[in-house]
PyMOL Python script that loads the backbone (N, CA, C, O; Angstrom):
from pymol import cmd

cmd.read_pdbstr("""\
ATOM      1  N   UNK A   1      96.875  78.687 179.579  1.00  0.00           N
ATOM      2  CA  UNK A   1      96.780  77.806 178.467  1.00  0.00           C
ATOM      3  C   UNK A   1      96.772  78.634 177.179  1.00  0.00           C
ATOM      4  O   UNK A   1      96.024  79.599 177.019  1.00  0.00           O
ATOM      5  N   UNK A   2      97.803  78.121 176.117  1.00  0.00           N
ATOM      6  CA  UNK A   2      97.574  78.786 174.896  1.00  0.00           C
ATOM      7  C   UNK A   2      96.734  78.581 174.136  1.00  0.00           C
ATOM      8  O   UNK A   2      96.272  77.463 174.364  1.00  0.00           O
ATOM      9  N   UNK A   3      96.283  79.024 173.373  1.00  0.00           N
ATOM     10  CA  UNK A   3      95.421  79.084 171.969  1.00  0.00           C
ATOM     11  C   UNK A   3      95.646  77.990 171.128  1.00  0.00           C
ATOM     12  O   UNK A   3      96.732  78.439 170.762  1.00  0.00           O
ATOM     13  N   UNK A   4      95.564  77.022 170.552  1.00  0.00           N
ATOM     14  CA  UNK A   4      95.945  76.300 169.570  1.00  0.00           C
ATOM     15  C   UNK A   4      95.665  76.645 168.394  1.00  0.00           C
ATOM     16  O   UNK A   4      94.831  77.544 168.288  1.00  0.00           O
ATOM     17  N   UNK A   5      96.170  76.145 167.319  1.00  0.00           N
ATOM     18  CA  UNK A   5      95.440  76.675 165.961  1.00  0.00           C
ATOM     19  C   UNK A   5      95.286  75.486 165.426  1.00  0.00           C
ATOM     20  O   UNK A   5      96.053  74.523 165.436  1.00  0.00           O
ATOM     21  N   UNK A   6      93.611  75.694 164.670  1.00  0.00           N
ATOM     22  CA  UNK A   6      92.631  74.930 164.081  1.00  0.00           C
ATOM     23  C   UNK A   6      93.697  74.216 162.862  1.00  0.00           C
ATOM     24  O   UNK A   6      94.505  74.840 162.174  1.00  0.00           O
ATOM     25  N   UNK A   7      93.434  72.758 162.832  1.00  0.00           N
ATOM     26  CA  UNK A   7      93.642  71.766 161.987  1.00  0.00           C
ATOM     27  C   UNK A   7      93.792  72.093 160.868  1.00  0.00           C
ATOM     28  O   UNK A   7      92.896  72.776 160.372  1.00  0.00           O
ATOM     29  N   UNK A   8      95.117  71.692 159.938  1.00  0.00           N
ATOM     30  CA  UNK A   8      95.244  71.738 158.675  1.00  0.00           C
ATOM     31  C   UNK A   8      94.689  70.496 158.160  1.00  0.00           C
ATOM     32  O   UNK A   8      95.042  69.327 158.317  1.00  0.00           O
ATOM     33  N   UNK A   9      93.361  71.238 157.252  1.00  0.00           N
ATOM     34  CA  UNK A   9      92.922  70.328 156.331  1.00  0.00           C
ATOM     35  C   UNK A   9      94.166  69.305 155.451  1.00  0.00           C
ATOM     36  O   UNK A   9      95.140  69.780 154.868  1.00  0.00           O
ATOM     37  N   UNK A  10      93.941  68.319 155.513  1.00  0.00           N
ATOM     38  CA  UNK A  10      94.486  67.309 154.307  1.00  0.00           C
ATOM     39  C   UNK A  10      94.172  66.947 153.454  1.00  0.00           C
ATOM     40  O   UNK A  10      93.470  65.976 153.736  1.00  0.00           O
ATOM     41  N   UNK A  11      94.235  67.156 151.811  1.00  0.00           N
ATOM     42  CA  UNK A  11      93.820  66.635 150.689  1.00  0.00           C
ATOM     43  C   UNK A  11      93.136  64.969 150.697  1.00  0.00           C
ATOM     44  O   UNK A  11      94.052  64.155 150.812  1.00  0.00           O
ATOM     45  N   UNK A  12      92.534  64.681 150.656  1.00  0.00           N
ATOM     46  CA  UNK A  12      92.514  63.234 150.478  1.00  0.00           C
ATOM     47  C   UNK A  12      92.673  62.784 149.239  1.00  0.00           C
ATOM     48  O   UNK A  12      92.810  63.629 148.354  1.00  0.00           O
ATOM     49  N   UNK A  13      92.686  61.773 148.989  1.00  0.00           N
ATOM     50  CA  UNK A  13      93.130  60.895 147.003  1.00  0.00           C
ATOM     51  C   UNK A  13      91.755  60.033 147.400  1.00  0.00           C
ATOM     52  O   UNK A  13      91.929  58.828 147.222  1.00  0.00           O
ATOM     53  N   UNK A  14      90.538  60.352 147.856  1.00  0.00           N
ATOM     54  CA  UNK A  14      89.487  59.612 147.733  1.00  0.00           C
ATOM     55  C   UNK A  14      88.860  60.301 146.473  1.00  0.00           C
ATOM     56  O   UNK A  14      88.953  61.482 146.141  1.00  0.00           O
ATOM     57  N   UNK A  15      87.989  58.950 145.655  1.00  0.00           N
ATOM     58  CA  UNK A  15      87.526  59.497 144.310  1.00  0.00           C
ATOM     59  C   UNK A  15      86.749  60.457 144.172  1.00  0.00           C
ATOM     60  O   UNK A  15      86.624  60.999 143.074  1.00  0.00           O
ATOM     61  N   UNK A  16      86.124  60.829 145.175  1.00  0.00           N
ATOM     62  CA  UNK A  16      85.298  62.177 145.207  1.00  0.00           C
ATOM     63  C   UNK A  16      85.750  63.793 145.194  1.00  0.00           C
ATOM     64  O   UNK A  16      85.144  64.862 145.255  1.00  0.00           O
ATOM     65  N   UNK A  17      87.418  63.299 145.060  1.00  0.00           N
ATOM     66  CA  UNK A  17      88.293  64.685 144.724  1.00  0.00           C
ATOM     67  C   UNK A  17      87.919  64.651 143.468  1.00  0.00           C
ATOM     68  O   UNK A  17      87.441  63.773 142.749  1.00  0.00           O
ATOM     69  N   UNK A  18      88.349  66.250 143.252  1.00  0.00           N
ATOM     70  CA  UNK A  18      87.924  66.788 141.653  1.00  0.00           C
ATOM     71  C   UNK A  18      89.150  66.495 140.873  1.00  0.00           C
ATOM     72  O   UNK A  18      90.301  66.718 141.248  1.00  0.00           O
ATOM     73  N   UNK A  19      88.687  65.843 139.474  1.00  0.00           N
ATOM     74  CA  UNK A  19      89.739  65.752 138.623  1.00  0.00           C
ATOM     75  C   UNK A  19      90.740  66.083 138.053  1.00  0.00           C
ATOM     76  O   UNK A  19      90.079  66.474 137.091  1.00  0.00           O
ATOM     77  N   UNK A  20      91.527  66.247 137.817  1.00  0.00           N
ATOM     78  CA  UNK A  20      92.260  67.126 137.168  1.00  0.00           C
ATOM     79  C   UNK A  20      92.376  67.071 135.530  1.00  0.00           C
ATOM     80  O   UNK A  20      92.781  66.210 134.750  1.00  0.00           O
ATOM     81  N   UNK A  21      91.884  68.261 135.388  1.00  0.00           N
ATOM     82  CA  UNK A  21      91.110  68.528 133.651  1.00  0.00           C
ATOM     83  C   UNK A  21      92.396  68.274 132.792  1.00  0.00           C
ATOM     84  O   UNK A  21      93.547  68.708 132.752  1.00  0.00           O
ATOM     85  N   UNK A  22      91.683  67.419 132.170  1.00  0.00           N
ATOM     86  CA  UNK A  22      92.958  67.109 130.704  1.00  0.00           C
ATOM     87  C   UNK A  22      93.512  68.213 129.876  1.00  0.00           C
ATOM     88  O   UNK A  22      92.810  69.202 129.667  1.00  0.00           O
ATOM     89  N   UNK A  23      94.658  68.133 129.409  1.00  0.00           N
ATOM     90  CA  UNK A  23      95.625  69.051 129.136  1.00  0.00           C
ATOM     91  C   UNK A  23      94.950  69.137 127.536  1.00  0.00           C
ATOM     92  O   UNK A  23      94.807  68.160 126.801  1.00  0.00           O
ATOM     93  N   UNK A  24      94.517  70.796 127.144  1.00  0.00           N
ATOM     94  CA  UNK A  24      94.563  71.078 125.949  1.00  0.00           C
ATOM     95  C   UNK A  24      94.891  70.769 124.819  1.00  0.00           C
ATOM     96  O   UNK A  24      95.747  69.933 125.110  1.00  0.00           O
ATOM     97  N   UNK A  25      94.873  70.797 123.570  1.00  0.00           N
ATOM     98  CA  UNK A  25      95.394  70.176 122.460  1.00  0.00           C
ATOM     99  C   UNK A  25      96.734  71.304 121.945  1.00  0.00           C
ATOM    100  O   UNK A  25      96.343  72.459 121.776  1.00  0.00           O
ATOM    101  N   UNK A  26      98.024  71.094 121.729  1.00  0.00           N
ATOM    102  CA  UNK A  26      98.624  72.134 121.727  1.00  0.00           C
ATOM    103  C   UNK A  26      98.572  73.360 120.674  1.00  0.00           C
ATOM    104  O   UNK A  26      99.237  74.393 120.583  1.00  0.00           O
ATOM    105  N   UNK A  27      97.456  72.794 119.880  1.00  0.00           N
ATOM    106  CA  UNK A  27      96.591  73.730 118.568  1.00  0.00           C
ATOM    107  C   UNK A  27      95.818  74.754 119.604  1.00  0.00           C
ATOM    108  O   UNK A  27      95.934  75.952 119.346  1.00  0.00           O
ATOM    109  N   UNK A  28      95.352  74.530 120.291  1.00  0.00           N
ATOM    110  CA  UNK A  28      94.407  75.369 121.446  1.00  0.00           C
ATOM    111  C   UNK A  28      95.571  76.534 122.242  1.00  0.00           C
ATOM    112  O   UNK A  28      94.916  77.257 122.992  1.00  0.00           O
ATOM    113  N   UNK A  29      96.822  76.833 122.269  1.00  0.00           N
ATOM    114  CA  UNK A  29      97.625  77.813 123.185  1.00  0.00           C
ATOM    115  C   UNK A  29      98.060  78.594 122.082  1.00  0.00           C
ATOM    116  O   UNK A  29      98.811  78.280 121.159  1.00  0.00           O
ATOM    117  N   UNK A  30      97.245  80.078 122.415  1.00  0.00           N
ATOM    118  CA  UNK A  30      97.715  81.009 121.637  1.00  0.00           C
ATOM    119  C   UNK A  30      99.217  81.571 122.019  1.00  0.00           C
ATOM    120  O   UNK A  30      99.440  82.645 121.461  1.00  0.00           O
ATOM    121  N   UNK A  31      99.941  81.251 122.570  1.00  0.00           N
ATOM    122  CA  UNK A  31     101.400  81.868 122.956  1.00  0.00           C
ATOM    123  C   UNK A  31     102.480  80.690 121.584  1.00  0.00           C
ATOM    124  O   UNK A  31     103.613  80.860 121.135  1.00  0.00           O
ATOM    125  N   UNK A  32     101.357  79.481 121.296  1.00  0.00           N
ATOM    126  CA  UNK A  32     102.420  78.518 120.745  1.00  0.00           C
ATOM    127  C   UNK A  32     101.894  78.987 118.996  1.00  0.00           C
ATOM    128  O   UNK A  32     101.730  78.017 118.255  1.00  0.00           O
ATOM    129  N   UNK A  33     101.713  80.002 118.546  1.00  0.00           N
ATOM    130  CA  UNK A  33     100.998  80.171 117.298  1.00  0.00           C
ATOM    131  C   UNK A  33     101.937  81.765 117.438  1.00  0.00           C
ATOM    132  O   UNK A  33     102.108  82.535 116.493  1.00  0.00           O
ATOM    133  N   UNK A  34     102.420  81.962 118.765  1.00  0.00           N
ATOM    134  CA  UNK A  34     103.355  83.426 118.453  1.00  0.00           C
ATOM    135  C   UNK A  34     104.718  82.878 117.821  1.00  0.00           C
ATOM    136  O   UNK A  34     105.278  83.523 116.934  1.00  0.00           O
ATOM    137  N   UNK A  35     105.184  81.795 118.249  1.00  0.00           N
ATOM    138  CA  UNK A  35     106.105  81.546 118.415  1.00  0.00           C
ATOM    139  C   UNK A  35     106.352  80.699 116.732  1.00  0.00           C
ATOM    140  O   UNK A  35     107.250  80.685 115.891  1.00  0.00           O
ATOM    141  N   UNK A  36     105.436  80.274 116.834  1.00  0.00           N
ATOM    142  CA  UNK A  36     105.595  79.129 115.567  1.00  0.00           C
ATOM    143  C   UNK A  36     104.868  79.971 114.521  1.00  0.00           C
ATOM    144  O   UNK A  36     104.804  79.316 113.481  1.00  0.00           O
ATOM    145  N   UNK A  37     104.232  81.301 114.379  1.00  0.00           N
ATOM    146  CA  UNK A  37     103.540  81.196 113.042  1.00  0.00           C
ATOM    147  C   UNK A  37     104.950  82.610 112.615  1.00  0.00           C
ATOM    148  O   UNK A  37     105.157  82.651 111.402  1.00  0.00           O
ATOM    149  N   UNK A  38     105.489  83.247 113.129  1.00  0.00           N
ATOM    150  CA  UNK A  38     106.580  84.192 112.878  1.00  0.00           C
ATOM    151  C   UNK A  38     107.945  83.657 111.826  1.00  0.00           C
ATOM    152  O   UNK A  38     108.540  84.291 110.955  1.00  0.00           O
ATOM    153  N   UNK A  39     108.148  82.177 112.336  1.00  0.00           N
ATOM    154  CA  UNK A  39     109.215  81.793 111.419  1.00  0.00           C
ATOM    155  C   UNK A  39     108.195  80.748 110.019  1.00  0.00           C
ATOM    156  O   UNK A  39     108.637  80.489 108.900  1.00  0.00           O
ATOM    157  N   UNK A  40     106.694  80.303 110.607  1.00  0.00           N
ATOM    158  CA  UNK A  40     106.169  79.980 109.630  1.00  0.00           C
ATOM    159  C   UNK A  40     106.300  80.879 108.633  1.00  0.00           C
ATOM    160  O   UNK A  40     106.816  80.535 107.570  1.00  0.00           O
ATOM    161  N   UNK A  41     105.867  82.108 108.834  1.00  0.00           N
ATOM    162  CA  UNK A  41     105.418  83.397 107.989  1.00  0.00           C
ATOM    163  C   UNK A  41     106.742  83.440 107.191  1.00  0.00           C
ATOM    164  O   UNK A  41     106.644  83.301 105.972  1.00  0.00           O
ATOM    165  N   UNK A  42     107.571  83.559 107.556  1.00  0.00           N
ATOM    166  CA  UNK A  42     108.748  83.788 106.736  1.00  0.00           C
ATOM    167  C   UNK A  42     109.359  83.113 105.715  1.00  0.00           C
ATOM    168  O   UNK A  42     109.921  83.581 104.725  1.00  0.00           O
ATOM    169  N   UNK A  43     109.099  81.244 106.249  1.00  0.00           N
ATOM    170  CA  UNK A  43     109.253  80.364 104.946  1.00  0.00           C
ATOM    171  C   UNK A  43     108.471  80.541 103.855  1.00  0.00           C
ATOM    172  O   UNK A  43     108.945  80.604 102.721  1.00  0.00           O
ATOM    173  N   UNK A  44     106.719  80.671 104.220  1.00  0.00           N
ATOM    174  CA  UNK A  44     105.833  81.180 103.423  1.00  0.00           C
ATOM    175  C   UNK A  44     105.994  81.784 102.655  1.00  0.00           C
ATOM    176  O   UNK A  44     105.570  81.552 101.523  1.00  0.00           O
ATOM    177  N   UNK A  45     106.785  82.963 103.037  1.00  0.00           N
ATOM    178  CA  UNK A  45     107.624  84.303 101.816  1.00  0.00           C
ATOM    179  C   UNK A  45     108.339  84.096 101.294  1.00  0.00           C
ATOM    180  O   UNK A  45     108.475  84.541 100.154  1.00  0.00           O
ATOM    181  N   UNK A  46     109.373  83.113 102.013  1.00  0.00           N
ATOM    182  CA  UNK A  46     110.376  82.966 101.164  1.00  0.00           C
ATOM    183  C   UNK A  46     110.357  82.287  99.913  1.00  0.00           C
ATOM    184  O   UNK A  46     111.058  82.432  98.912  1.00  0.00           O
ATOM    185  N   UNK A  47     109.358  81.473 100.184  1.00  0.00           N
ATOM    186  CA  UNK A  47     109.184  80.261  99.367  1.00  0.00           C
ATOM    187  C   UNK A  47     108.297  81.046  97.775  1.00  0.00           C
ATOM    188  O   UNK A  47     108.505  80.941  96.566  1.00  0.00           O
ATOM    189  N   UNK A  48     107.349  81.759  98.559  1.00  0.00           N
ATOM    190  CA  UNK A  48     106.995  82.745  97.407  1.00  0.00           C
ATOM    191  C   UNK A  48     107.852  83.567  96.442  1.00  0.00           C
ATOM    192  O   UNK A  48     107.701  83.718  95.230  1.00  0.00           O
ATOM    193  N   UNK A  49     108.888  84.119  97.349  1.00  0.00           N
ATOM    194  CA  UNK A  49     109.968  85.375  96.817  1.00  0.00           C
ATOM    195  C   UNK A  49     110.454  84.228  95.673  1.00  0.00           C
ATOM    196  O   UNK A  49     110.345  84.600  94.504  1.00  0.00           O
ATOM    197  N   UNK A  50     111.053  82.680  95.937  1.00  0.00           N
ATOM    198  CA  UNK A  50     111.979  81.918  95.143  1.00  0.00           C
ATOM    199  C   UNK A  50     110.975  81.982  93.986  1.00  0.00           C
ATOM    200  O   UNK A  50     111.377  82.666  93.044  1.00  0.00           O
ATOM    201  N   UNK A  51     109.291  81.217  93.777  1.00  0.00           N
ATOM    202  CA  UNK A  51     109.061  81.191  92.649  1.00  0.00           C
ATOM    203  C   UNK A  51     108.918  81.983  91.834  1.00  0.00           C
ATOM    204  O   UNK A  51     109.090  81.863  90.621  1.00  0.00           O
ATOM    205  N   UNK A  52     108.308  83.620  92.925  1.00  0.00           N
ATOM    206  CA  UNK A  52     108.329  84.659  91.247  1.00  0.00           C
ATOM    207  C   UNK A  52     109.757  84.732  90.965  1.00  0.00           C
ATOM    208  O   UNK A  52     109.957  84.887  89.761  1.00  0.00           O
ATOM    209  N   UNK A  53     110.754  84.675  91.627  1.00  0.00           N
ATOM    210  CA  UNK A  53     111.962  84.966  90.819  1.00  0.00           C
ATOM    211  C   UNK A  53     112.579  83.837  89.719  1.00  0.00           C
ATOM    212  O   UNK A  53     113.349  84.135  88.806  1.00  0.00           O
ATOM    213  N   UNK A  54     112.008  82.296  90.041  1.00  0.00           N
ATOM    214  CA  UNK A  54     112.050  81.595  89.075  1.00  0.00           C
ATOM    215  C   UNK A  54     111.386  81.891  87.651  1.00  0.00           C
ATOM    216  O   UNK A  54     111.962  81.819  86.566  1.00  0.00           O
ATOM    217  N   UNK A  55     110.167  82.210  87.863  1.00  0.00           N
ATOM    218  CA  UNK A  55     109.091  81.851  87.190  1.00  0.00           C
ATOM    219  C   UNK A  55     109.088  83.689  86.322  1.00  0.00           C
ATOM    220  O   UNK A  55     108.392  84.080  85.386  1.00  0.00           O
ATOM    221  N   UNK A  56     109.702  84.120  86.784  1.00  0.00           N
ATOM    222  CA  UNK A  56     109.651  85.720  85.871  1.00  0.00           C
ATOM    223  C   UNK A  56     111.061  86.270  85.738  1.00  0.00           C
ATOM    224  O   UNK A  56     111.352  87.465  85.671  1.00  0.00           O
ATOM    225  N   UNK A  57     111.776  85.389  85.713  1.00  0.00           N
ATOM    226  CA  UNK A  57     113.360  85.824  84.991  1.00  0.00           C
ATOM    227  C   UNK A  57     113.749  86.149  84.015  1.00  0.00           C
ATOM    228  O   UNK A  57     113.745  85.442  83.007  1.00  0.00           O
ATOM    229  N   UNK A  58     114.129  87.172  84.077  1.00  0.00           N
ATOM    230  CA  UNK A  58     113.886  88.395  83.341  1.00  0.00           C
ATOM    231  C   UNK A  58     114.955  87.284  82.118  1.00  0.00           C
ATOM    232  O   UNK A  58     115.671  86.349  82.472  1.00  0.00           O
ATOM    233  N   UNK A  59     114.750  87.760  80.733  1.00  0.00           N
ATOM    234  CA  UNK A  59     115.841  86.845  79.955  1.00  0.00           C
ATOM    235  C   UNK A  59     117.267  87.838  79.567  1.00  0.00           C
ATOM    236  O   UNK A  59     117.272  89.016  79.212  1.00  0.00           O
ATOM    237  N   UNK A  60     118.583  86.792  79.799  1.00  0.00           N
ATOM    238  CA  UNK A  60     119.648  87.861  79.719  1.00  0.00           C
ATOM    239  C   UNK A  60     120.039  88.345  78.265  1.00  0.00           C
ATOM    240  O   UNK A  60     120.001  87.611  77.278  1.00  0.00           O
ATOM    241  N   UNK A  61     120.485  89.908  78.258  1.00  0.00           N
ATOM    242  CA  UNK A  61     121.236  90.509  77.287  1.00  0.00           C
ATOM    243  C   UNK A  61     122.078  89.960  76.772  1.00  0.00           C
ATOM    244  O   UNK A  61     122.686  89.177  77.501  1.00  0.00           O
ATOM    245  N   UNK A  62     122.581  90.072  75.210  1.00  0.00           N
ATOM    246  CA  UNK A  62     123.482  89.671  74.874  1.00  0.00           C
ATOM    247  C   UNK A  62     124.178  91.116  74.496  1.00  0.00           C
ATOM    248  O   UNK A  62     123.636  91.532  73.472  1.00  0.00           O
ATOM    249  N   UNK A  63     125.193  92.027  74.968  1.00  0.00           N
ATOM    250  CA  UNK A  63     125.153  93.275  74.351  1.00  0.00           C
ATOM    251  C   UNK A  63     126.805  92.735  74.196  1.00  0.00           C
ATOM    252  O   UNK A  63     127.607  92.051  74.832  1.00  0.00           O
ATOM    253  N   UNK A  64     126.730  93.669  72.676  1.00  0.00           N
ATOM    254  CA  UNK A  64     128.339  93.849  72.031  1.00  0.00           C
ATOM    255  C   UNK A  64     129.079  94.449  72.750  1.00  0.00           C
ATOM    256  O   UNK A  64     128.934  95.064  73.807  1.00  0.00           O
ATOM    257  N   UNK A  65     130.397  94.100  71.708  1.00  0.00           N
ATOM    258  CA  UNK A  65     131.897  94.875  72.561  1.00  0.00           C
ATOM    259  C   UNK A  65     131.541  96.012  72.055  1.00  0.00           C
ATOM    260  O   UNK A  65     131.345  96.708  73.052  1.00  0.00           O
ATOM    261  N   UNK A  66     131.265  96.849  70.839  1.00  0.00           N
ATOM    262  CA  UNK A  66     131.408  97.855  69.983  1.00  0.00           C
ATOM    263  C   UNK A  66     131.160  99.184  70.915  1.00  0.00           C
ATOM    264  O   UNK A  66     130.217  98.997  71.683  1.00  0.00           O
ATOM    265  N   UNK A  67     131.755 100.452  71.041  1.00  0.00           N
ATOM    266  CA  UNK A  67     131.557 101.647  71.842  1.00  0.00           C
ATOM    267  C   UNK A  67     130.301 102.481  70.815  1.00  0.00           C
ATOM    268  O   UNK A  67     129.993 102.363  69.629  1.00  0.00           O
ATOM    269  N   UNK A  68     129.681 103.549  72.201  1.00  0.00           N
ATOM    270  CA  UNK A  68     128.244 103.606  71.071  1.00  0.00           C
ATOM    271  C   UNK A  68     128.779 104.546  70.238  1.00  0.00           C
ATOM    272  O   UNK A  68     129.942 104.912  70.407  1.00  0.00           O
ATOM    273  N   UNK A  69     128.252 104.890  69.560  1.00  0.00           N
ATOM    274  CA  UNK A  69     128.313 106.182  68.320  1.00  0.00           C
ATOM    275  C   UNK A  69     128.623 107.440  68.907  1.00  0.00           C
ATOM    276  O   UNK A  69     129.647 107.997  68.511  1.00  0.00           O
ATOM    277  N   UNK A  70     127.878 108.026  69.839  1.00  0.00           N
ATOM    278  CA  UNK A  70     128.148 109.376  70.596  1.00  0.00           C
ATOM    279  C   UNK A  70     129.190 109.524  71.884  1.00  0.00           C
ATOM    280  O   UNK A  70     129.074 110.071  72.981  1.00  0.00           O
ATOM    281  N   UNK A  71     130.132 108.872  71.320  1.00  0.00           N
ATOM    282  CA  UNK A  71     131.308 109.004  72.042  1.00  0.00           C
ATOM    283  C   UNK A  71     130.943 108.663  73.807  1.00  0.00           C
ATOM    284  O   UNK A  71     131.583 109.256  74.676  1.00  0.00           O
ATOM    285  N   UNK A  72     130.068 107.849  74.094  1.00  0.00           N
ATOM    286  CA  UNK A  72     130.165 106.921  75.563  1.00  0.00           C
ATOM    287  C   UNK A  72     129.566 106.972  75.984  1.00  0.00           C
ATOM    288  O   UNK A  72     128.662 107.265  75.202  1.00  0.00           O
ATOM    289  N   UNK A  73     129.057 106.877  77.248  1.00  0.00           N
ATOM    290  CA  UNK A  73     127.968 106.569  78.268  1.00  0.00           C
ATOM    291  C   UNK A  73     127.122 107.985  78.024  1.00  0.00           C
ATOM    292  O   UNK A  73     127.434 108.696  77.068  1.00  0.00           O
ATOM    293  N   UNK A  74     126.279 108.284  78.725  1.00  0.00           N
ATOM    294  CA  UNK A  74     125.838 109.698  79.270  1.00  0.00           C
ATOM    295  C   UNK A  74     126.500 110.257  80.551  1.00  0.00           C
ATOM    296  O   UNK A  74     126.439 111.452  80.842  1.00  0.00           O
ATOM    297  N   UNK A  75     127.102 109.378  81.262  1.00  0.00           N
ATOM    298  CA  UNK A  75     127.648 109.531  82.763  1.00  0.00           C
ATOM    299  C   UNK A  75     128.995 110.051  82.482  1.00  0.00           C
ATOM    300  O   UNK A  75     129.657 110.701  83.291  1.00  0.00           O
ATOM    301  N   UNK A  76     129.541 109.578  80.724  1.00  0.00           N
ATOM    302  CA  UNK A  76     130.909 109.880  80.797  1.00  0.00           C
ATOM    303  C   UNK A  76     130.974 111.350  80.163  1.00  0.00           C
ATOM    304  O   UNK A  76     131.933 112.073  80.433  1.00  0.00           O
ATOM    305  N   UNK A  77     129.816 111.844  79.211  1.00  0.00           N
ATOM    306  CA  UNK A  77     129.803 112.955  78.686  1.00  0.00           C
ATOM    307  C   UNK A  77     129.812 114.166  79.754  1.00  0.00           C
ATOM    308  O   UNK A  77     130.487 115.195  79.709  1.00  0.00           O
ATOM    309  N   UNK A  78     128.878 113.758  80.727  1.00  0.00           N
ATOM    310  CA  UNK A  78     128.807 115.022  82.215  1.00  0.00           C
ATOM    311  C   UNK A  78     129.524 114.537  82.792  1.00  0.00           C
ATOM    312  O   UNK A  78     129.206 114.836  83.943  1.00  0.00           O
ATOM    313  N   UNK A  79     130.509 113.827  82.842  1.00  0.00           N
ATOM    314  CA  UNK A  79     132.039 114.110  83.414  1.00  0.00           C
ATOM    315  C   UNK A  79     132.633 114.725  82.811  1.00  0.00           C
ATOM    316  O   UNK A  79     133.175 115.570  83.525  1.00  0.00           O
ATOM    317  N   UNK A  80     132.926 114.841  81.674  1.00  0.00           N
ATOM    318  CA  UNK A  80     133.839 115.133  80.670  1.00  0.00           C
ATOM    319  C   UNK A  80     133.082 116.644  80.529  1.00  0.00           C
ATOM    320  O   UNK A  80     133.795 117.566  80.133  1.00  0.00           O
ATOM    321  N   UNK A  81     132.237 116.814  80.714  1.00  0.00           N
ATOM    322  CA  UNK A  81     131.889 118.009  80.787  1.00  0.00           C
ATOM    323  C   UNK A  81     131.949 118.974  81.537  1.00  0.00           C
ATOM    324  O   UNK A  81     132.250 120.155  81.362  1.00  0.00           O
ATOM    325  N   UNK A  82     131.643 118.398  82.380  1.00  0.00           N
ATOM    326  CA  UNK A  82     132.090 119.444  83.834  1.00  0.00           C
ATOM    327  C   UNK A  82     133.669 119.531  84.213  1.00  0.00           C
ATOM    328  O   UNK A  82     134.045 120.572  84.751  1.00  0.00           O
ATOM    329  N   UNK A  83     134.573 118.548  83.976  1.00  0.00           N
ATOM    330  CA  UNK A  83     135.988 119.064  83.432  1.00  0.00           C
ATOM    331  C   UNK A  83     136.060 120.231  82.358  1.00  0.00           C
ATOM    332  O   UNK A  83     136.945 121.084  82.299  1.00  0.00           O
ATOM    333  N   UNK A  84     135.474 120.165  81.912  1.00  0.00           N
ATOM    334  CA  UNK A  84     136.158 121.376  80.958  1.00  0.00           C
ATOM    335  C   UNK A  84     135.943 122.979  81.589  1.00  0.00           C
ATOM    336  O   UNK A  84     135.100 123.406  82.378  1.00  0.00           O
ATOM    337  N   UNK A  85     136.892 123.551  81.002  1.00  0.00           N
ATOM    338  CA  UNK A  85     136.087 125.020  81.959  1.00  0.00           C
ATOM    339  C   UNK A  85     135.434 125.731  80.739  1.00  0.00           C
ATOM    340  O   UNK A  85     135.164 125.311  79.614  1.00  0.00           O
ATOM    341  N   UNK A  86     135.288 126.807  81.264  1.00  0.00           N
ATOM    342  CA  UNK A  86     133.863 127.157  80.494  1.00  0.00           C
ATOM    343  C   UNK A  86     134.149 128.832  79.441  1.00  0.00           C
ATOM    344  O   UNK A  86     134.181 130.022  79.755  1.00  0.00           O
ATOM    345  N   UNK A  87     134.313 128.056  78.105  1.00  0.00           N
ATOM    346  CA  UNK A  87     134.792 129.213  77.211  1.00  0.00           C
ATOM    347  C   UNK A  87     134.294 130.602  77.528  1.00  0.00           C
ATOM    348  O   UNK A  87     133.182 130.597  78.056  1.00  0.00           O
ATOM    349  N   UNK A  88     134.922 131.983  77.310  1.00  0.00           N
ATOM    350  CA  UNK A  88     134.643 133.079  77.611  1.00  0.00           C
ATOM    351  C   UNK A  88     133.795 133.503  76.805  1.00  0.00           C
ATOM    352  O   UNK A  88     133.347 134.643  76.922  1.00  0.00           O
TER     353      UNK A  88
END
""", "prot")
cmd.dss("prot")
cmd.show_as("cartoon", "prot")
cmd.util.cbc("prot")
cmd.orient("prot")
């Protein structure tokens, strides 16, 4: 004669089973605050970056056609300079 093996318990659905605990508030899962506060963070900034750049714009130049007095930029003089070669 073989061995049998001992009875698989069966769950019952009588009310004296344990409840099953109500599902969290989704404010309560820190994995959903990775996900959602990363692109929050960024509107946050962005939204910041738009007003100082509204709110502190710089006011624009009005500059003339006229060339300056010392014959041009500074960028154009040390060009024009370093072209030249260099008297003996």
């Amino acid at each position: 004669m073989q061995p049998t093996a001992p009875p698989i318990p069966i769950p019952s659905a009588s009310p004296s089973a344990s409840p099953v605990p109500a599902p969290e508030p989704w404010w309560r899962y820190p994995f959903m605050w990775l996900v959602v506060g990363g692109p929050l963070a960024v509107v946050i900034a962005g939204t910041a970056t738009a007003v100082i750049a509204v709110r502190g714009a710089d006011p624009v130049l009005h500059v003339d056609s006229t060339p300056l007095s010392h014959g041009g930029s500074p960028a154009m003089q040390a060009r024009n300079h370093a072209a030249t070669p260099a008297e003996p």
